[in-house]
Each structure stands twice: as C-alpha cells, then as structure tokens.
C-alpha positions as a printed Julia matrix, in Angstrom:
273×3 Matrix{Float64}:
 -33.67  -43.25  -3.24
 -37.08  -41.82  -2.23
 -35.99  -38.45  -1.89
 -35.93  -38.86   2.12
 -33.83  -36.83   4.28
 -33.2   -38.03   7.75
 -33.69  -35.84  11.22
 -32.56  -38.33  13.37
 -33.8   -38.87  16.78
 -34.49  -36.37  19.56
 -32.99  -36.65  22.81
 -32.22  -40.11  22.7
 -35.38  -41.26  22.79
 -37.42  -43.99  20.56
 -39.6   -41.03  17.84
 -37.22  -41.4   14.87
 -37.76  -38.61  12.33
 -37.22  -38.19   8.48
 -38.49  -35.19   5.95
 -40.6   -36.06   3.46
 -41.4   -33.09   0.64
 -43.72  -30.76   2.9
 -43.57  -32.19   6.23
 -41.7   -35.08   8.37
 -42.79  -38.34   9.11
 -42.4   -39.96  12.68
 -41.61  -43.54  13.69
 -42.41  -45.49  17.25
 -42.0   -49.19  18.55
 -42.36  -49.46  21.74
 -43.85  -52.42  24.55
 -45.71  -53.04  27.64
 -43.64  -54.79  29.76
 -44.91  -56.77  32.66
 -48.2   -54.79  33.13
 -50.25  -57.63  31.82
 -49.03  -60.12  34.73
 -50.47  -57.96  37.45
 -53.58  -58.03  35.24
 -53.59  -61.7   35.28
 -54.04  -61.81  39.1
 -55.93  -59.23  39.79
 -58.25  -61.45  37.64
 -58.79  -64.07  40.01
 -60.83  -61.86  42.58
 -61.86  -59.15  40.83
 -63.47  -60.96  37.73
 -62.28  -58.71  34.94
 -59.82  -59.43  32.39
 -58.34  -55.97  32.5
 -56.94  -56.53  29.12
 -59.31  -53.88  27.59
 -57.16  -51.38  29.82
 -53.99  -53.3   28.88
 -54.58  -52.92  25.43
 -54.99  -49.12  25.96
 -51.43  -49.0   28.45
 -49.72  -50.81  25.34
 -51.21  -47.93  22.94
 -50.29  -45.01  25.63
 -46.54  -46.37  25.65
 -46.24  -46.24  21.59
 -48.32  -43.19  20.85
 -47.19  -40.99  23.98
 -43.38  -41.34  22.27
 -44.48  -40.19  19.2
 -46.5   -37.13  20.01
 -43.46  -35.03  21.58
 -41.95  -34.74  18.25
 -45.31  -32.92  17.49
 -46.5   -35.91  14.84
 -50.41  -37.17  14.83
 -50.6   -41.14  14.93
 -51.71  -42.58  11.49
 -51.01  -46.0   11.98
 -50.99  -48.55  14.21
 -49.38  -51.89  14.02
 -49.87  -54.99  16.68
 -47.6   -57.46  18.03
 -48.95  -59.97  20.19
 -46.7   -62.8   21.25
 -47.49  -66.38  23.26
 -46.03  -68.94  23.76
 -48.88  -71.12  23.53
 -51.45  -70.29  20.74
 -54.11  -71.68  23.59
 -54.01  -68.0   25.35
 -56.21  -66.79  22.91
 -58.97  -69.64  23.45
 -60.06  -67.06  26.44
 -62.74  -65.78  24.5
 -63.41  -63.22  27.1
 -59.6   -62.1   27.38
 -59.1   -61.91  23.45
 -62.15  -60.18  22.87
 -61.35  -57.3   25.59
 -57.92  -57.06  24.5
 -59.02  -56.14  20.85
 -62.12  -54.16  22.16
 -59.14  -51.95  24.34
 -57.05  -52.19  21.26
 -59.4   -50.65  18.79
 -60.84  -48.54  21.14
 -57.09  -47.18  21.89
 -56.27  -46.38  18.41
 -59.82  -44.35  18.25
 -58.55  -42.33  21.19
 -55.24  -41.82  19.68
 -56.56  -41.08  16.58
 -55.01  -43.32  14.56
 -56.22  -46.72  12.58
 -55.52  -50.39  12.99
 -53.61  -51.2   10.06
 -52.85  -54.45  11.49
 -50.13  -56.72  12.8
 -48.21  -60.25  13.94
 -49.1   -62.94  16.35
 -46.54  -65.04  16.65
 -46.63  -68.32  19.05
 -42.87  -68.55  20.36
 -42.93  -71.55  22.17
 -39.54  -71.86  24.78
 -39.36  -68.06  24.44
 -42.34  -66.84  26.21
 -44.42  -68.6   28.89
 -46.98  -70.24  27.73
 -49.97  -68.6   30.43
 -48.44  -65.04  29.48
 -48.53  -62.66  26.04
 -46.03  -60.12  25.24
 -48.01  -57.11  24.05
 -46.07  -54.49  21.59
 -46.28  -52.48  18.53
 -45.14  -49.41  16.67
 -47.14  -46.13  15.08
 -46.36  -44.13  12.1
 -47.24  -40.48  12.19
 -46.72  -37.36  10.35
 -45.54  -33.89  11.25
 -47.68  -31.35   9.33
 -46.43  -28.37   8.83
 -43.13  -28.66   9.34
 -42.73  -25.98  11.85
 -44.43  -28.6   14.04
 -41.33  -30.3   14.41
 -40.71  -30.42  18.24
 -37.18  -31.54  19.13
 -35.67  -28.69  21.83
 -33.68  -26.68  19.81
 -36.44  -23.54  20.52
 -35.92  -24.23  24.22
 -34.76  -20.53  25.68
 -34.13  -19.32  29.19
 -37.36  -18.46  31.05
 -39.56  -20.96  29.45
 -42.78  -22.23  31.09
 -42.56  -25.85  32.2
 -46.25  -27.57  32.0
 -46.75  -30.92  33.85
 -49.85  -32.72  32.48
 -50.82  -34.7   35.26
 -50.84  -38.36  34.53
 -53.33  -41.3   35.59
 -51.01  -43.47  37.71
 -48.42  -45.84  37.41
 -48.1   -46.3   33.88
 -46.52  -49.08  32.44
 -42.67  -48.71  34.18
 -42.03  -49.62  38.43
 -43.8   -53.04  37.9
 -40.64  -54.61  39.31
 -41.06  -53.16  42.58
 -44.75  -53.31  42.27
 -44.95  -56.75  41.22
 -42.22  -57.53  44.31
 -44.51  -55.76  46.55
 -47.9   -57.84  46.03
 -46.07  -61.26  46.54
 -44.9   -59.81  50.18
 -48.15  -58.42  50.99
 -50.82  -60.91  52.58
 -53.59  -60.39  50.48
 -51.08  -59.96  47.49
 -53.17  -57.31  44.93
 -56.61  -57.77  46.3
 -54.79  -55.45  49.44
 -56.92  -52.55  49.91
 -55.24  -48.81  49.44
 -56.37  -45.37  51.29
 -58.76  -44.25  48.49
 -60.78  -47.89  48.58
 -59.05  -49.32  45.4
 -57.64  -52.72  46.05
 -54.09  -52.86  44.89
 -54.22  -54.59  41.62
 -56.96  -52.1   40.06
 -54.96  -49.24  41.34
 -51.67  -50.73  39.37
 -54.14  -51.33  36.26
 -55.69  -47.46  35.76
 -55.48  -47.2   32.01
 -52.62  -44.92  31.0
 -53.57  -41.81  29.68
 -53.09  -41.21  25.53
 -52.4   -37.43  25.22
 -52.4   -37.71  21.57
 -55.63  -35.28  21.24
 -54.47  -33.14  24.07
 -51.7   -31.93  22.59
 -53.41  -31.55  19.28
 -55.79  -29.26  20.71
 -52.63  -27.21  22.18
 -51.19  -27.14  18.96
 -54.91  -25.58  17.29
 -55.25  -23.04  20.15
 -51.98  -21.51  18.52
 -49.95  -22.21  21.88
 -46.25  -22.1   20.96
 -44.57  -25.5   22.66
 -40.87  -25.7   22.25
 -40.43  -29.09  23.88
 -42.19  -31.86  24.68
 -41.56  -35.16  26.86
 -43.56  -38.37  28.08
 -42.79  -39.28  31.28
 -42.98  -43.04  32.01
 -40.82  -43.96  34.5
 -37.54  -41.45  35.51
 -39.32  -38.54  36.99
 -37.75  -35.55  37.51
 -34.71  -36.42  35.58
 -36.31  -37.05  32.25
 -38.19  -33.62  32.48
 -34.78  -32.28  30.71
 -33.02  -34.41  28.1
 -33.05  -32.05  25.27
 -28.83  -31.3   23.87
 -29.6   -27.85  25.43
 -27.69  -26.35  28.35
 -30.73  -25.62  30.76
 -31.2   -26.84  34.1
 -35.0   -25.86  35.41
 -37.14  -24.87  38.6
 -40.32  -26.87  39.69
 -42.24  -24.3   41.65
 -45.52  -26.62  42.58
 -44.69  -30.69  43.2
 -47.93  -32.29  42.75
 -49.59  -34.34  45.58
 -48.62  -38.24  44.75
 -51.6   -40.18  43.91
 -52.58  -43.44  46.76
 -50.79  -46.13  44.56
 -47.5   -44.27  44.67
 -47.8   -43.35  48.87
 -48.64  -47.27  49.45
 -45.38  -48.39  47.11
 -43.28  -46.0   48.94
 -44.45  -47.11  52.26
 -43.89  -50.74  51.52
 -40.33  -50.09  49.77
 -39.02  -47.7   52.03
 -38.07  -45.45  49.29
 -37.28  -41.74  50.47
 -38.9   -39.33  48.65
 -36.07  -38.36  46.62
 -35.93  -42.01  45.23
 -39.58  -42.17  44.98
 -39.44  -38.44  42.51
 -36.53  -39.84  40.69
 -37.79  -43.3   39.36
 -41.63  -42.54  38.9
 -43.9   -40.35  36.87
C-alpha cells in the first residue's frame, strides 16, 4: 500500500528490514532481562542506583541489533513495566534511570520519541521493573545494507572488544552471588566488588561503526555478540567456517564466574561474549 518492499530479516536475528524509495529502513525490539535485579542489590552496599547504567545496558541491547544491518538509530521508544506504580516513587532510581536513558539515546545517536509504562499488577513483581524498547533506523545509501551475502573466502574477521558481561549469563551470575558469602559485595582480582563488575555499562557501538563506515572501510558482515560466543561469530546463510588467530585475554568478571561454575573453557567461549 505504501510502496514498501520487504528484505526480511538477516540471519535470524531481531533487525527486520524493508526498502523504502532510496534506502531501507530497519526495525529492533529488544529487552534487558534480569540485569536490573543484580542492580537492585548491589544497591544496598554500594549506595548507587545503577539504573543510569541500566538504562544504557537496555539501549546497548536494542541499538547494538540494529547497527549490523548497517542502519543509524532514529528513534527510540521506552517500555517500562511494574507491577506496582510505587517503584517509581524512588525519586533517586527514576531520575537515574531517565538520566541513563536520555543520555543512551545521545550516545546512540538517536532521539527519545517516547514510550509506555504500564503497571501489570500479578504479572510482574511489584519491587522489580521490566525494562524494554525498540529503535527505528534507516539504511542510507542502500549499498549500506549489511546482511552477509558479500561475505567471500579470506575475509578479515574484527572483534571489537566489549565492556563485560553484557546483559545475557545473569542466570549463572545471579546463581553465583546467592552461593557466595558476601553475595555481590564479594571482591574480584582487579578490586571491583562483584555486583559493579556485573553492572559495567554495555558498550553502544552505534558511532563506532559509523565512523568505519565514513573512513570508506568496506564491511561485509556485521554481528553483536551478547551472549553465544564463538558460535554466533558466523550465522550468516553462507557456507564459511572461520579461523580466530588471537583469543583475547577474558576480563576478571568472566575468570571469577568460571571459577565458581566450574565451566571449562570451552563452555565458558561458547556461552559468553
């Protein structure tokens, strides 16, 4: 009806593309997850909210999908669910979690264009929020497009090094901190106590890899590695397998999970970024 053509998705994964006239358009919802929990104890000895840098985690996990398809964010859109309307009578808490958020959507360079706070009591417990949203970006010119199918044998594989956990492993993480004695306030190798090593604000790569795409550097394929390690480095419909020539030394957080889980190092390379 609007003249649209669809793309369809790449590699499975949640950027859903359409052409529009001269260039694509880009879709993303995506959520947190359980990040904001640890935040929530790490609170009680540490004094900080964290919800400035769980704002920017829930930005990271909607943006970072989109930008692989080679789109810039435009838009922004929230979705912050309770279950009790009383969460947000934290001044403190509501006030860094839109500080974070706006400050997020700077860094992706994108705007606010707004959102839905819904209180869903019996859905959601009441001392928690479920923090979500989606983006809308464009892909301009088309010959941005970025979905694998310029992949060719002898390509360059680039790993942007990331800022720690992330948003995905908060399962185990979360398991670990209820065994351990002094839960998140546990002190790690590099002086970080547990919780503030779980809650480094994900990286948004958003004007990283616009500044690839201005030095003129020709990127066939992009992905954003959450969780899944080594085995989401290839999910393009292509028939390559690849080489890693350098592993990258594991940050503290990830030695001290894999010491506490037992995980072998094949496990550890398979499940996290």
């Amino acid at each position: 009806r609007f003249g649209m053509k669809e793309v369809g998705k790449s590699r499975g994964e949640s950027a859903y593309v359409w052409e529009e006239r001269d260039g694509y358009r880009a879709f993303v919802i995506e959520g947190l997850g359980t990040k904001n929990i640890v935040a929530d104890e790490t609170r009680k000895f540490s004094g900080k909210t964290h919800y400035d840098s769980i704002a920017q985690d829930t930005i990271a996990m909607i943006v970072n999908d989109l930008i692989v398809v080679g789109a810039q964010p435009q838009v922004i859109n929230a979705y912050f669910a309770v279950g009790n309307s009383d969460w947000f009578l934290d001044e403190e808490r509501a006030r860094d979690l839109v500080d974070g958020w706006v400050k997020a959507c700077n860094l992706s360079g994108a705007v606010w264009g707004g959102g839905e706070t819904p209180t869903l009591k019996g859905i959601i417990d009441p001392k928690t929020i479920d923090l979500s949203g989606s983006v809308i970006g464009i892909i301009k010119p088309k010959k941005r497009l970025t979905l694998g199918d310029k992949l060719t044998y002898g390509d360059a594989i680039v790993l942007i090094e990331s800022s720690g956990i992330h948003a995905n492993g908060l399962t185990l993480a979360r398991a670990i901190a209820v065994k351990l004695p002094k839960g998140y306030s546990t002190k790690l190798s590099d002086g970080k106590t547990y919780g503030e090593s779980l809650l480094t604000p994900t990286h948004i790569y958003a004007k990283l890899i616009e500044d690839l795409f201005d030095a003129g550097i020709d990127i066939h394929y992009m992905v954003n590695i959450t969780g899944h390690g080594w085995r989401k480095i290839m999910r393009a419909n292509r028939d390559f397998s690849y080489i890693i020539d350098k592993i990258p030394e594991p940050q503290p957080v990830f030695k001290f999970i894999q010491e506490q889980s037992g995980n072998d190092d094949r496990e550890m390379y398979r499940n996290f970024n």
